[in-house]
N, C-alpha and C positions, 0 to 999 in steps of 0.2 A: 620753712617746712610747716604744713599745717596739723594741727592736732587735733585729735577724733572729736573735740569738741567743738573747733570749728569747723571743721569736714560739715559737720552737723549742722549747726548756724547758716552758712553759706550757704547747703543745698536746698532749702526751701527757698532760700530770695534765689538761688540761679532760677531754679523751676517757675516760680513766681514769673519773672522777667522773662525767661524761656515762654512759656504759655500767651504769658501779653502778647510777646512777636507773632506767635501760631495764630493766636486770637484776632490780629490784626490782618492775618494775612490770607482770610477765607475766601473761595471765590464765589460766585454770583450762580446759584441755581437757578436751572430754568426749563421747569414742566414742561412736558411735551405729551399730549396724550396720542396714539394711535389707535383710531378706530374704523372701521370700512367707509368708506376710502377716501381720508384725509388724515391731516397730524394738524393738532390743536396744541401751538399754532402753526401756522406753516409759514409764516418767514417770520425770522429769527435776526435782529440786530446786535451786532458787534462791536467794540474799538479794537483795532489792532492793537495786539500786544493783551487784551484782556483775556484774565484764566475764567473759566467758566466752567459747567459741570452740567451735563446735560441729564436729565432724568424723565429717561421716557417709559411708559407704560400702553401696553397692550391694554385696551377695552373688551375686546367682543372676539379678537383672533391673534392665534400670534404670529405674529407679524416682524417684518424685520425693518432694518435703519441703515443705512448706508447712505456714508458722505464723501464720495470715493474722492472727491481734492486733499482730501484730509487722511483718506486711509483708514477709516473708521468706520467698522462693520459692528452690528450688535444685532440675537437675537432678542426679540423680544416675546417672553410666557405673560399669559393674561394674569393681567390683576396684580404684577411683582415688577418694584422699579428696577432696571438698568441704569446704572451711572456711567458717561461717558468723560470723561474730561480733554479738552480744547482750551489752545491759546492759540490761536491764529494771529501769523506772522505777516502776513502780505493782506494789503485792501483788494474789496473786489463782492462778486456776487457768486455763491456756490448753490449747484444744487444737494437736494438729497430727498431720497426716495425710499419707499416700500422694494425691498427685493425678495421677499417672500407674497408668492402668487396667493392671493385674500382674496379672488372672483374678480367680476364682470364689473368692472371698474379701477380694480388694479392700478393698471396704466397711470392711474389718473392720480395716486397718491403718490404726492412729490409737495417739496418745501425750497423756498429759498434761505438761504445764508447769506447775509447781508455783513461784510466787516467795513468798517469804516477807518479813515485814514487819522 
């Protein structure tokens, strides 16, 4: 049985040790700006199996993201990031696109997802 003085002692070194693991285990951001009518960048590489966090921002409209293999719809308000987070299971090439109508070019704003094996 332990007593409130080690209760004491103990909890900083769990925490301590706790945190290392957390610290260790952050995934890889990766900027995405959206503005008429493109995403900087628009293909995006992968390892399968790697966690990642997508953080995109609106420039000049807002605008959406949609990575429909993934099931991952986000709007996006100008000038305030969105966090997505992705671990993609299966190698391959996805698309993903603007699905909020930004004018006469539209169409045109789309990206690749690249996960590798």
């Amino acid at each position: 049985m332990l007593t409130k003085r080690r209760m004491l002692l103990c909890t900083p070194l769990a925490l301590a040790v706790f945190g290392a693991v957390q610290a260790g285990a952050k995934e890889r951001v990766i900027k995405i700006e959206a503005r008429k009518f493109r995403y900087a960048p628009n293909v995006i590489e992968l390892k399968k199996g790697e966690a990642v966090v997508l953080e995109l921002t609106a420039l000049d409209f807002p605008h959406g993201f949609s990575l429909p293999d993934f099931k991952i719809r986000a709007d996006l308000v100008i000038g305030k990031p969105v966090r997505v987070k992705l671990k993609p299971e299966e190698a391959g090439q996805f698309g993903f696109l603007c699905d909020n109508f930004c004018g006469s070019g539209h169409e045109e704003m789309a990206g690749t997802l690249i996960v590798k094996a």
